[in-house]
C-alpha positions as CSV (number, residue, x, y, z in Angstrom):
1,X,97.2,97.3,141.9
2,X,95.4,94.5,140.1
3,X,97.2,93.8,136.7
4,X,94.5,92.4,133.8
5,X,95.1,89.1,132.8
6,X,93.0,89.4,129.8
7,X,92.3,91.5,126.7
8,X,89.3,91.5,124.6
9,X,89.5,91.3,120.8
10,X,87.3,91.0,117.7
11,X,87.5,88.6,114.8
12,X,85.9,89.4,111.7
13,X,85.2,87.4,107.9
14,X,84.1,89.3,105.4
15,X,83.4,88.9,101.4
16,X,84.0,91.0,98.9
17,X,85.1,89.6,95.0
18,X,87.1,92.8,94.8
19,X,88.2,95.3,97.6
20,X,85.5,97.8,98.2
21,X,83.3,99.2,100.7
22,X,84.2,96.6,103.9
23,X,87.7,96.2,103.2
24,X,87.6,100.5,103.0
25,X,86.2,100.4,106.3
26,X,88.7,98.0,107.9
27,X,91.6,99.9,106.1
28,X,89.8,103.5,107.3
29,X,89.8,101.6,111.2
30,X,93.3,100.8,110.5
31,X,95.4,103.3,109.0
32,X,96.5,105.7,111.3
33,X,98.6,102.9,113.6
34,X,99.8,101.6,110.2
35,X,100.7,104.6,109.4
36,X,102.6,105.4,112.6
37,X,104.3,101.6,111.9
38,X,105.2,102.4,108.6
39,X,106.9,105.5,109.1
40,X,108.1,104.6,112.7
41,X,112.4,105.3,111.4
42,X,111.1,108.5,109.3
43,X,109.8,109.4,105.7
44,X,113.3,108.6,104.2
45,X,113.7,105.4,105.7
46,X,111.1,104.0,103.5
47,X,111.2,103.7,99.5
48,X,109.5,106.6,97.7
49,X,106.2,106.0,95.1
50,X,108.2,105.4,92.1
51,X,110.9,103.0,93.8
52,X,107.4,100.8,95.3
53,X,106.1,100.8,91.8
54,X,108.1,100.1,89.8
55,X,108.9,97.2,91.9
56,X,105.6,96.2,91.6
57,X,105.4,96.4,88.3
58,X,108.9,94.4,87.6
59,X,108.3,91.3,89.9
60,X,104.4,91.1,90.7
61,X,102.7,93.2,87.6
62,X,99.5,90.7,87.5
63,X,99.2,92.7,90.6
64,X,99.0,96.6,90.0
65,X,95.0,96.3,88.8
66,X,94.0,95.6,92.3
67,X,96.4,97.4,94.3
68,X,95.5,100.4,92.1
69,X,91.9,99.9,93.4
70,X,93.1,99.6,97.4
71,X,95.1,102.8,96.4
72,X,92.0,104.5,95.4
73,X,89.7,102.8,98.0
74,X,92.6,104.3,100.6
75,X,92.2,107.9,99.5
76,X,95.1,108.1,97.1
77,X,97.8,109.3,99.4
78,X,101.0,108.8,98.6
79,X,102.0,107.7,102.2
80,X,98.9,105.3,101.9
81,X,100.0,103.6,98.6
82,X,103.5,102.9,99.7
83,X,102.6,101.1,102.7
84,X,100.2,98.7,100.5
85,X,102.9,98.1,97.7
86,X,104.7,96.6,101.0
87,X,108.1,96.8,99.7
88,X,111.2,97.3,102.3
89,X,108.9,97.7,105.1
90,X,109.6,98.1,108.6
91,X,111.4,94.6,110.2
92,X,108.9,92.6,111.9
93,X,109.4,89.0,113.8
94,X,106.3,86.9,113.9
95,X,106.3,83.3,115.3
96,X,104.2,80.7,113.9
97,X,104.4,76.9,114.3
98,X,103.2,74.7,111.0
99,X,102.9,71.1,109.7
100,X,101.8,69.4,106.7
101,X,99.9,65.9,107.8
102,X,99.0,63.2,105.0
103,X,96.9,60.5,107.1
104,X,93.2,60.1,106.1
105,X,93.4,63.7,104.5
106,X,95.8,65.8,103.4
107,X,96.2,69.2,105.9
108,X,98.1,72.4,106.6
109,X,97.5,73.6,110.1
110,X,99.4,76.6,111.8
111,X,99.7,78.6,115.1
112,X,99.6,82.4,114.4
113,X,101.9,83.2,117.5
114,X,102.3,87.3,117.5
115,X,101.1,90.5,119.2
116,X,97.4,91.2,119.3
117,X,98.3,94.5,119.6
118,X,99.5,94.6,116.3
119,X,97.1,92.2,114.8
120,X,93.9,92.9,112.6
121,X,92.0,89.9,112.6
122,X,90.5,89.8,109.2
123,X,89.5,86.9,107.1
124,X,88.5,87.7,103.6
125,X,87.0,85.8,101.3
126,X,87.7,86.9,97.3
127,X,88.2,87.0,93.7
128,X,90.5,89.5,92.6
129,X,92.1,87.6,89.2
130,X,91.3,84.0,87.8
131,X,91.0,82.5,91.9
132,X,89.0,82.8,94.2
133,X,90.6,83.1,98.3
134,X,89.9,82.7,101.6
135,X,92.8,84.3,103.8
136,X,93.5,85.9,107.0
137,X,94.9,88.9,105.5
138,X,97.6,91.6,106.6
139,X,98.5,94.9,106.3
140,X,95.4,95.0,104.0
141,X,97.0,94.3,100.9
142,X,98.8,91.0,101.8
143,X,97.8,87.5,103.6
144,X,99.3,85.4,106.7
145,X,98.2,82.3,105.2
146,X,95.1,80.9,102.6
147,X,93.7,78.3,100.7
148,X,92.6,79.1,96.8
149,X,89.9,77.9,94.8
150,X,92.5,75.7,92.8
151,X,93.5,73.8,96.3
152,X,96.7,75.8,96.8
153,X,97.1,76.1,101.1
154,X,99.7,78.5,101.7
155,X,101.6,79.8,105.5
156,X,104.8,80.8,106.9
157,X,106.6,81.7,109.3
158,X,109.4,83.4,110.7
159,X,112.6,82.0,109.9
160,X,115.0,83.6,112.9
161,X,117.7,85.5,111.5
162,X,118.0,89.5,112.2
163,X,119.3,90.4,108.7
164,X,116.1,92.3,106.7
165,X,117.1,94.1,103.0
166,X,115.5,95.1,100.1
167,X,112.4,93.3,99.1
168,X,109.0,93.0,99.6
169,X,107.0,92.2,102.9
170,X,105.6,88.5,103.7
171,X,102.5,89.2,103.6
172,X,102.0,90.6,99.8
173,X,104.1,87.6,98.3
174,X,101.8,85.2,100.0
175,X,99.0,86.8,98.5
176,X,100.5,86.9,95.1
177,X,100.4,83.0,96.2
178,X,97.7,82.5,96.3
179,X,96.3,84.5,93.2
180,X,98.3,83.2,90.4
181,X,100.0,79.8,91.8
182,X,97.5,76.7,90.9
183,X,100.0,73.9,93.0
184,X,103.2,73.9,94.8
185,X,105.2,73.6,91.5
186,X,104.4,76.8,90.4
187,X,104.4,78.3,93.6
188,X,108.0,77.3,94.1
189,X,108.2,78.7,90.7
190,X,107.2,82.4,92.1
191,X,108.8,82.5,95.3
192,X,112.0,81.8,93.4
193,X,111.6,85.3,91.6
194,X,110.5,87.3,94.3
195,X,113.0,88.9,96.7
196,X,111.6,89.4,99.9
197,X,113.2,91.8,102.7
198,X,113.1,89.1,105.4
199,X,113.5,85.9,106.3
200,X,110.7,83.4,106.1
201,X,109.7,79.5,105.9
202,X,106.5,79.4,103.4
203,X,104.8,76.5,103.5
204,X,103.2,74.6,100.4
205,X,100.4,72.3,100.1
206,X,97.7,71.3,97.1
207,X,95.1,69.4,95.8
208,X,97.1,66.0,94.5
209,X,98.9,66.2,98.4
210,X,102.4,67.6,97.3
211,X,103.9,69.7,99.8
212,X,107.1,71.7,100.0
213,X,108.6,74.2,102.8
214,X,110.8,77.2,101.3
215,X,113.0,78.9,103.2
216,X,113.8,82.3,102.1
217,X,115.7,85.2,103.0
218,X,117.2,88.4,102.2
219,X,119.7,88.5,99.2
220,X,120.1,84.6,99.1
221,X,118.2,82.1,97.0
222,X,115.4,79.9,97.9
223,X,115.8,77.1,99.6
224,X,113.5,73.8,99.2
225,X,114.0,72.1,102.4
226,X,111.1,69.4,101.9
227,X,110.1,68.8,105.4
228,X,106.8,68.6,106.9
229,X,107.2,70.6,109.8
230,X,108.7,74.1,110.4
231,X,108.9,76.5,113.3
232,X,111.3,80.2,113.9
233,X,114.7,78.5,112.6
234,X,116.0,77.8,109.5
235,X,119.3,75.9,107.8
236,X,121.9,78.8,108.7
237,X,120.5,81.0,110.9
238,X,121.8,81.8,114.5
239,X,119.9,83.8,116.9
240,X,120.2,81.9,119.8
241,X,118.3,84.5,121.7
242,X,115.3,85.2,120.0
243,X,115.4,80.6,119.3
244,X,115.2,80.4,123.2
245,X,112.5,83.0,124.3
246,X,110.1,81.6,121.8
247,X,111.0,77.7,121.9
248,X,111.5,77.3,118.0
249,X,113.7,73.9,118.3
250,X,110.8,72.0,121.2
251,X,107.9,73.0,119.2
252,X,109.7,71.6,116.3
253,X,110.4,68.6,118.0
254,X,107.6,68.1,119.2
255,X,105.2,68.4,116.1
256,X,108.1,66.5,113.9
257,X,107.3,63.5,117.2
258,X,103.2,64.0,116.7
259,X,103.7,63.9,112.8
260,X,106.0,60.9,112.9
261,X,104.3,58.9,115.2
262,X,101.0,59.3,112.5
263,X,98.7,58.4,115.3
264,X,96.2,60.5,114.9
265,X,93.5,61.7,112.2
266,X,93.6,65.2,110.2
267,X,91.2,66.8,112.7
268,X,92.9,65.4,115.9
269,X,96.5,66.5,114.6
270,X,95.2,70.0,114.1
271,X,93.9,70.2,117.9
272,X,97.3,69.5,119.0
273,X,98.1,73.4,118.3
274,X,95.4,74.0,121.4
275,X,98.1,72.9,123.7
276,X,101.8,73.4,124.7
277,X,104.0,73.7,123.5
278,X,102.9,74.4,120.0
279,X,99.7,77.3,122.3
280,X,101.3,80.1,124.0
281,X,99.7,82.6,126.3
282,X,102.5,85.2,125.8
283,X,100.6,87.4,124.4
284,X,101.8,90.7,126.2
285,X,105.2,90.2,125.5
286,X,103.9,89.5,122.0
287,X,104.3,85.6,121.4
288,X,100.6,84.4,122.5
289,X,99.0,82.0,119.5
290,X,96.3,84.4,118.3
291,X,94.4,81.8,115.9
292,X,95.3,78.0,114.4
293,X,94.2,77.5,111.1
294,X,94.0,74.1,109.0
295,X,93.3,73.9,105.2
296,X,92.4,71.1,103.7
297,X,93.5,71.1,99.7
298,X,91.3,68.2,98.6
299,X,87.8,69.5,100.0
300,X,88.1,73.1,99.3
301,X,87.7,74.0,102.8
302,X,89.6,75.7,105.7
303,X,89.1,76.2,109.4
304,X,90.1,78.7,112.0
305,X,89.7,78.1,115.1
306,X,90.3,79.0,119.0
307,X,90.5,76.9,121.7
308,X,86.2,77.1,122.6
309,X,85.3,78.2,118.7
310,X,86.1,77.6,115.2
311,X,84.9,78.8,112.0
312,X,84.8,76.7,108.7
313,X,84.9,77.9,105.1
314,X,84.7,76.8,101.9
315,X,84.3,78.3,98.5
316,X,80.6,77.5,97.9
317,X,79.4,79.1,101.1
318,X,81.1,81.5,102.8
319,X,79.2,83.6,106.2
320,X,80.4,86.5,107.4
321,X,81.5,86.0,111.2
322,X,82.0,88.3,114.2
323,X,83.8,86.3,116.9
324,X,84.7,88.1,120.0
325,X,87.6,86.7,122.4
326,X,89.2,87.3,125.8
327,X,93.1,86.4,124.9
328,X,94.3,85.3,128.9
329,X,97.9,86.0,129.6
330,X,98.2,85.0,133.0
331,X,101.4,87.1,133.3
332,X,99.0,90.5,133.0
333,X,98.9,93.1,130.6
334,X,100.6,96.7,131.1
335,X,98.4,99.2,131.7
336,X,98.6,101.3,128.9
337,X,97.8,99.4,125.6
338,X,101.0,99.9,123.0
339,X,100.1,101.1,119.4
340,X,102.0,100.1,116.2
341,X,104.6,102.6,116.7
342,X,105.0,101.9,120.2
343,X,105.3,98.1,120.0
344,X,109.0,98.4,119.6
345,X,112.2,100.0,120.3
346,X,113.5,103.2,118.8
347,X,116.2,101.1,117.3
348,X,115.7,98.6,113.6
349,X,115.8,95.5,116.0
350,X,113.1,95.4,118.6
351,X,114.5,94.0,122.3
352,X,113.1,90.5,123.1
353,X,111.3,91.5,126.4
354,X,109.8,88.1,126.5
């Protein structure tokens, strides 16, 4: 039996100032697997209404206006409006691979490394305070990375350990980023007062060329580690496992080499995340590099791009894109396509079938 080697899957950019009719649509598309995700360990295992609220409402209350309106857009279920507070969600380990470079501009480029299979594939560009953004965004109401209208270029990515508490989900505390942090000061400022359930390295960059990586975790304070380059590890953590199936340490090597060695311009640097070992074609066992992004502070503007397209964005003109792509794993695909709830194992920790 012939086993596919690739699977087909659409891109979208979209505008909208304020969530409405598109992002309905998308969340409509969405919502039963997110649902399924969500409640994948059972009602109880999740925080009720009133415990996501008032979260909300004690460490990110410039936010309940528009989460009030994707609560609304979503129907008003109660299910609904605790997966898009995003607080103790279900554990999820993403990859990621990023670098700041400061040769003849300053640029944040990252590799998206994670399932397509759990993966929506939405760029957004809007105004929902005082900034306007362009983001790839996640679980609707939160972003993987972004770039706002006040040069702020925010990503992150996994930082490898297997502890996940009480806090709220990566995604939505990027957003809250990018909305109402101007620079890297004040983002560090934020991320400082946010718990989050999991651990993460967010990366900082802005308009005057400061940059800053955090790492941050569950229960423990913020660390500024002020390095340009970060990968799946982080000072303290020890999964030795999970660092060897998905090459953390030689992809940081390697970019901390390329970065080093300041051979190469902005635009050449961020093609080096087309190839190994910063590319992967894991996608199946979910570790394939699903999109690389650069934003560039100074200029406004950000790019995402594949290896044969990009797209490029900036704040003044902004098209809305359909780009349709064949990821190639040349490993093959199961025959059965896996749904949010089936993605991982019955138990908190998914097994690393890499």
């Amino acid at each position: 039996m012939t086993i596919a080697s690739q699977m087909k899957f659409s891109f979208r950019a979209f505008a909208e100032d304020a969530p409405d009719k598109t992002w309905r649509q998308e969340f409509n598309r969405r919502w039963p697997a997110y649902r399924d995700w969500f409640l994948r360990f059972g009602e109880r295992e999740r925080p009720t209404y009133l415990e996501s609220i008032r979260a909300l409402q004690r460490y990110m209350p410039e936010m309940i206006p528009v989460y009030e309106q994707m609560v609304d857009l979503a129907g008003g279920g109660d299910r609904a409006a605790r997966f898009l507070a995003q607080y103790c969600p279900p554990p999820l380990f993403r990859g990621c691979s990023q670098a700041v470079y400061l040769e003849d501009a300053a640029v944040l480029v990252r590799n998206y490394d994670y399932s397509p299979y759990v993966f929506d594939g939405l760029v957004m560009r809007s105004k929902f305070d005082q900034r306007a953004v362009v983001a790839m965004i996640d679980c609707m109401s939160g972003v993987l990375d972004g770039i706002n209208s006040d040069g702020l270029a925010v990503s992150m990515s996994f930082g490898g350990r297997q502890e996940f508490g009480s806090g709220f989900g990566i995604p939505l505390l990027l957003r809250y980023l990018l909305e109402y942090a101007g620079n890297v000061a004040e983002a560090c400022e934020l991320l400082e007062r946010v718990p989050v359930h999991g651990a993460y390295n967010v990366m900082l960059l802005d308009r005057d060329a400061n940059f800053e990586t955090v790492a941050i975790a569950t229960g423990q304070q913020p660390l500024r580690m002020g390095t340009r380059v970060s990968t799946n590890h982080q000072p303290g953590s020890s999964w030795p496992i999970y660092e060897e199936k998905v090459g953390t340490h030689l992809r940081y090597q390697h970019l901390e080499a390329v970065t080093a060695a300041r051979q190469l311009d902005a635009y050449q640097f961020s093609r080096q995340f087309l190839v190994p070992p910063l590319y992967s074609s894991k996608f199946a066992r979910g570790f394939g590099t699903l999109y690389s992004a650069a934003f560039y502070p100074q200029t406004g503007t950000c790019e995402y791009f594949w290896p044969e397209h990009s797209w490029t964005f900036d704040f003044n003109k902004f098209d809305e894109y359909k780009y349709r792509i064949n990821f190639f794993d040349p490993e093959g695909y199961p025959h059965q396509r896996q749904s949010y709830g089936e993605i991982y194992t019955a138990k908190p920790l998914p097994v690393l079938n890499y």
